[in-house]
C-alpha positions in Angstrom: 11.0 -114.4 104.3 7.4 -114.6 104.7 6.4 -114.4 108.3 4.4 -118.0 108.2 7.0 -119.9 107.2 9.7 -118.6 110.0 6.6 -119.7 112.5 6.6 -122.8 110.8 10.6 -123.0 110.6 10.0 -122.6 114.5 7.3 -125.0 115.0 9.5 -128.1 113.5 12.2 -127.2 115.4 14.5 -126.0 112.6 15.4 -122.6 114.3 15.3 -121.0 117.6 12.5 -118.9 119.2 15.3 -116.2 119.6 16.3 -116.7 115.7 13.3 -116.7 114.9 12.3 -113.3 116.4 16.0 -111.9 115.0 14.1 -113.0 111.5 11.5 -111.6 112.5 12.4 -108.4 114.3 10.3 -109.4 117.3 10.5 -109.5 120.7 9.8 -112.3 123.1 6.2 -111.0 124.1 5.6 -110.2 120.2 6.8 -113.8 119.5 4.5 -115.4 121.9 1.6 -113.4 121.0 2.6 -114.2 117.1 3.0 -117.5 117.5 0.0 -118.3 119.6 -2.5 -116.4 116.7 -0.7 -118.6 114.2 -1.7 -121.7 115.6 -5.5 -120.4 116.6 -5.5 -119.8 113.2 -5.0 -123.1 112.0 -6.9 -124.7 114.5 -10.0 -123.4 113.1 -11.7 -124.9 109.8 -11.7 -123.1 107.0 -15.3 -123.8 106.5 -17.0 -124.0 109.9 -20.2 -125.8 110.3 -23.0 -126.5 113.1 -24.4 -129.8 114.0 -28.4 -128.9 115.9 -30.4 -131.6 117.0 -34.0 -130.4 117.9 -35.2 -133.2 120.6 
């Protein structure tokens, strides 16, 4: 199982933080860390832009 989609399994609820570090063969600090740069990495656009207004 691809790791993304146990994160996401996680996210809605359908398993466990402890299943889904069984899945995943991580540990709780692993988990955090995983989960946390999953949803950092979502958070940002895919194509980032920058709004300047010279007064």
């Amino acid at each position: 199982m691809e790791k993304q989609k146990v994160i996401e399994a996680y996210r809605r609820g359908l398993i466990t933080l402890q299943e889904c570090g069984q899945i995943l063969g991580a540990d709780k600090s692993q988990l955090d860390e995983l989960v946390t740069i999953e949803h950092v990495r979502r958070s940002v656009p895919t194509k980032p832009y920058v709004v300047a207004d010279n007064l």
